[in-house]
C-alpha positions as CSV (number, residue, x, y, z in Angstrom):
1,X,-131.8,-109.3,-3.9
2,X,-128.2,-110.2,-3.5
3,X,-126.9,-113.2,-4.6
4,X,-127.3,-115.6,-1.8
5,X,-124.6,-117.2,0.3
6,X,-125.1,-120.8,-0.4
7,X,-123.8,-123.5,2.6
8,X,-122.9,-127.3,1.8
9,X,-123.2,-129.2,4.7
10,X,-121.6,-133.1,4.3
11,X,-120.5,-135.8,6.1
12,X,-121.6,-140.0,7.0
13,X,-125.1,-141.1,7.7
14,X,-125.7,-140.1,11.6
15,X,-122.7,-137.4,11.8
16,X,-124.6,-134.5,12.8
17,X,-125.3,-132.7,9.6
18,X,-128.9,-132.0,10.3
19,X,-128.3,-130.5,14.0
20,X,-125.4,-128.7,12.6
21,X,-128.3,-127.2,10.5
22,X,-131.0,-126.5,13.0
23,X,-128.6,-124.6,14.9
24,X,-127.5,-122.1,12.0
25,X,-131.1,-121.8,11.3
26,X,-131.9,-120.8,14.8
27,X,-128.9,-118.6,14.8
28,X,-130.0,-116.7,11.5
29,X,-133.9,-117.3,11.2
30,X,-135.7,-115.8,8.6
31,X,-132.7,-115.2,6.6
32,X,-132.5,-119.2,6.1
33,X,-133.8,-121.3,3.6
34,X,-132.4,-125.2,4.1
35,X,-132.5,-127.8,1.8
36,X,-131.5,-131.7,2.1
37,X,-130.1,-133.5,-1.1
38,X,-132.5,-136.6,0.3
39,X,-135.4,-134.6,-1.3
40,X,-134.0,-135.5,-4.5
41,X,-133.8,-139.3,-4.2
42,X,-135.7,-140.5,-7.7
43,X,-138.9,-142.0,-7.3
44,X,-138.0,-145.5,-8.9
45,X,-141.9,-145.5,-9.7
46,X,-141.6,-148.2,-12.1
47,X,-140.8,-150.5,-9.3
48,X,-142.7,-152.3,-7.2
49,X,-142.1,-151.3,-3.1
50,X,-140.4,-155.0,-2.6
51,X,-137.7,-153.7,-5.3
52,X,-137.5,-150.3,-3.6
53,X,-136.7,-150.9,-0.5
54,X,-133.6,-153.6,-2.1
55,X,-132.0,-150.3,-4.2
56,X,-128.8,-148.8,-3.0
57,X,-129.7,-145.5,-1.2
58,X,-126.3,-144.0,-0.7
59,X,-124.9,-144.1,-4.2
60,X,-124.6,-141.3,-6.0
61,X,-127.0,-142.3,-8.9
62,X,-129.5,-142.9,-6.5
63,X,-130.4,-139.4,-6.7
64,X,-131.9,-136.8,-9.3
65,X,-128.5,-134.2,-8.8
66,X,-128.9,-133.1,-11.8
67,X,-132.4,-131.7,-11.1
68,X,-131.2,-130.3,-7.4
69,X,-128.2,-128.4,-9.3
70,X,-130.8,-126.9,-11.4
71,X,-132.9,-126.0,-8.9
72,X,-130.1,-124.6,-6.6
73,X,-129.4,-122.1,-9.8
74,X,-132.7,-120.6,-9.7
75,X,-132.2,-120.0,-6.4
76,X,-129.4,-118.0,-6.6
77,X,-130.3,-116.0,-9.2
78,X,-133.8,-115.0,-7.2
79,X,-136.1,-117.2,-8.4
80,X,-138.2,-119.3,-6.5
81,X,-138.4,-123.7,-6.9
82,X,-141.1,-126.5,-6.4
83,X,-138.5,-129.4,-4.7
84,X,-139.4,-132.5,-4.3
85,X,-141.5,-134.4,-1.6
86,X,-139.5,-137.7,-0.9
87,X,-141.6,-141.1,1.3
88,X,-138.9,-142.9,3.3
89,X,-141.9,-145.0,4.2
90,X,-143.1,-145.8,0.6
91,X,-139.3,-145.2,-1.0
92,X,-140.8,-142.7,-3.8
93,X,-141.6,-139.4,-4.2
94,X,-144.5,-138.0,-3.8
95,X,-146.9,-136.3,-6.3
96,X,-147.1,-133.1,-4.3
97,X,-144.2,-130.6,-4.3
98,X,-143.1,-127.4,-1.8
99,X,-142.5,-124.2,-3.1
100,X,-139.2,-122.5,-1.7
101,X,-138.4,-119.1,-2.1
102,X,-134.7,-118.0,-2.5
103,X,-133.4,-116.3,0.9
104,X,-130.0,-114.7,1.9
105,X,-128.6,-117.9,3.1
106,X,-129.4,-121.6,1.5
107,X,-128.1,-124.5,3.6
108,X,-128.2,-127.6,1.7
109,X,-127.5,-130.8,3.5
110,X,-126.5,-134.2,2.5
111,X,-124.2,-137.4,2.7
112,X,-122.9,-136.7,-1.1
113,X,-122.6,-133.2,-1.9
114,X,-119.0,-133.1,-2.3
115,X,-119.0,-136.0,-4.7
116,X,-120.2,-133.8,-7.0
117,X,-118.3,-131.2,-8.9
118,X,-120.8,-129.1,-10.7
119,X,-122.7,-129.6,-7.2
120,X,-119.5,-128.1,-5.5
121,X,-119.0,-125.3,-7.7
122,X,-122.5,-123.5,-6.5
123,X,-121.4,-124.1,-2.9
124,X,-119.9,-120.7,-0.8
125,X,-118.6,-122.6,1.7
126,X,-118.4,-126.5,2.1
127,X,-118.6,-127.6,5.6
128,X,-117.8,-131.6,6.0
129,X,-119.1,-132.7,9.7
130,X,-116.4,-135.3,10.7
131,X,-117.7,-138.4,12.9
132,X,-116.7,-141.6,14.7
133,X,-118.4,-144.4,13.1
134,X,-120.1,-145.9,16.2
135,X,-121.7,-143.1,17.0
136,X,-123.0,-142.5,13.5
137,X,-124.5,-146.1,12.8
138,X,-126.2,-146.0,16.5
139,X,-127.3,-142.5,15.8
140,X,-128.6,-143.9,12.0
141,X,-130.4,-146.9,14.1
142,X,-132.3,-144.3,16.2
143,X,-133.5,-142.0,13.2
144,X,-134.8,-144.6,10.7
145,X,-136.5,-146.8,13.2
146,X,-138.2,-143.9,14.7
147,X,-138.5,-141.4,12.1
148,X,-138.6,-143.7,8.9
149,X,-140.7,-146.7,10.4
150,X,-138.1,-149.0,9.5
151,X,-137.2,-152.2,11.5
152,X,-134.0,-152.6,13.3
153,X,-133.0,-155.7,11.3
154,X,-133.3,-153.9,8.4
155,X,-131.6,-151.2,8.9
156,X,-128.5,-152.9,10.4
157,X,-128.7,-154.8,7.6
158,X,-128.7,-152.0,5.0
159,X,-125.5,-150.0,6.6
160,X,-123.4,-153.2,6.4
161,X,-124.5,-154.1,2.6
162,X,-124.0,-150.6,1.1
163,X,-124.3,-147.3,3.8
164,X,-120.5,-148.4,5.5
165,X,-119.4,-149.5,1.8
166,X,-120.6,-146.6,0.0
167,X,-119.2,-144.1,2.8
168,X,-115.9,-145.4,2.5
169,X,-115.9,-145.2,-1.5
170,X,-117.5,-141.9,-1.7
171,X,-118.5,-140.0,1.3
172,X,-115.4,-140.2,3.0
173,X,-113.0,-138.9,0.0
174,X,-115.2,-136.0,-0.5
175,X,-114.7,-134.5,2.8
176,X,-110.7,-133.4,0.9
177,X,-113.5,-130.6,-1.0
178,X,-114.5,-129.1,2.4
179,X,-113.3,-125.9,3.5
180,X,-114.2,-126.3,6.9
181,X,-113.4,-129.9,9.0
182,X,-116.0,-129.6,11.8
183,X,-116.0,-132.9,14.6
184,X,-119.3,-134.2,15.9
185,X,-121.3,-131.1,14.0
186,X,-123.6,-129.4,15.6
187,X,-122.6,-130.9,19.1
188,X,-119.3,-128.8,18.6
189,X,-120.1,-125.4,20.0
190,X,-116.8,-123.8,19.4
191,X,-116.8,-125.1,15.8
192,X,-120.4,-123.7,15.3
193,X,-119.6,-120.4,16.5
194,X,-116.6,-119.4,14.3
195,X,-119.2,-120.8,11.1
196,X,-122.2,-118.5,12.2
197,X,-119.3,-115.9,12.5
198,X,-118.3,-116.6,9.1
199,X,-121.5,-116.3,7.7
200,X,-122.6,-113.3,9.0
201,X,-119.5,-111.6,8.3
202,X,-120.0,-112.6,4.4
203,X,-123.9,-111.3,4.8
204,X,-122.3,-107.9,5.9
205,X,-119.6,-107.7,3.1
C-alpha cells in the first residue's frame, strides 16, 4: 500500500480532540485507523497505586513517546503494531495489547504531540483544536468522573496542581507547530469540513 497520510490531532485536556476524531472517522470509515498518545502512558509498575495516582499525568515524560514514534513508523511503512492497553482506573498498563493494522489514514490524538519534534516530523498535517479554558476543565470534570471513575475532588484537584500548569508550559506553545488552528474541534462544522476536504483530496493525489 501507499504510504499512509498520517493526522496529529492536539490541543488542552477537554478541547474537543476526540470528537474532532469521531467525526473524521465517520466521514472516512474503513479507511481510518485512530490512535491516542494516552495509550502510551508508562505503566509505573514499580509503584504502588497510592504513588500512581500522585504522578504528573500531563508531562511529557509521563509517557513512553519513544515507543509510540516507533510504532507510528511501522505503520507507515505497512506493517502492522501491538499498542498498548492503558487502566485510568488502576494508572498502569495493562498486560494485554491490540493489534492495529496500518490503513490509508492514521489519526493520532493527544494533549502533547506537538511537543515533540521527532513526533512532529511523522505527522502529514498537524491539527491543534483551540479551546476556552472553562469549557475544557468542565468538559475534563464530566469525562474522568464518568469515564475514568474518578472523584470530583480529585480531579479538580489534579488540573489545578499540574493539567492548568503543564498546559500553559507545554501544551499551549506547541499549538505554533500546527498547520491548521481549528476552535472548539469537532463542534466546528465549517472547520471540519475544509479538513475532511483536505484529506481526501491528499488520498486522491
Amino acid at each position: 500500500m501507499e504510504k499512509p497520510i498520517i493526522i496529529g490531532i492536539a490541543g488542552g485536556t477537554g478541547s474537543g480532540k476526540t470528537t474532532l476524531v469521531n467525526k473524521l472517522r465517520d466521514v472516512l470509515g474503513n479507511e481510518v485507523v485512530t490512535l491516542t498518545h494516552d495509550y502510551y502512558y508508562k505503566a509505573n509498575s514499580d509503584l504502588d497505586i497510592e504513588k500512581r495516582k500522585l504522578l504528573n499525568y500531563d508531562h511529557p515524560k509521563a509517557f513512553d513517546t519513544d515507543i509510540l514514534i516507533d510504532d507510528l513508523s511501522k505503520l507507515k511503512n505497512g506493517l502492522s503494531i501491538k499498542r498498548p492497553v492503558y487502566s485510568f482506573v488502576k494508572h498502569t498498563r495493562e498486560k494485554e495489547t491490540v493489534t492495529v493494522e496500518p490503513k490509508k489514514v492514521i489519526i493520532l490524538e493527544g494533549i502533547l504531540l506537538f511537543e515533540n519534534k521527532d513526533l512532529r516530523d511523522l505527522l502529514d498535517i498537524k491539527v491543534y483544536v483551540d479551546t476556552d479554558a472553562d469549557v475544557r476543565i468542565i468538559r475534563r470534570i464530566l469525562r474522568d468522573v464518568k469515564e475514568r471513575g474518578r472523584s470530583l475532588d480529585s480531579v479538580i484537584s489534579q488540573y489545578l496542581n499540574t493539567v492548568k500548569i503543564m498546559h500553559e508550559e507545554f501544551v499551549e506553545p506547541s499549538k505554533k507547530h500546527a498547520d491548521i488552528i481549528i476552535p472548539e474541534g469537532g463542534y466546528n462544522e465549517v472547520a471540519c469540513s475544509m479538513l475532511i476536504d483536505k484529506i481526501r483530496a491528499l488520498l486522491n493525489e
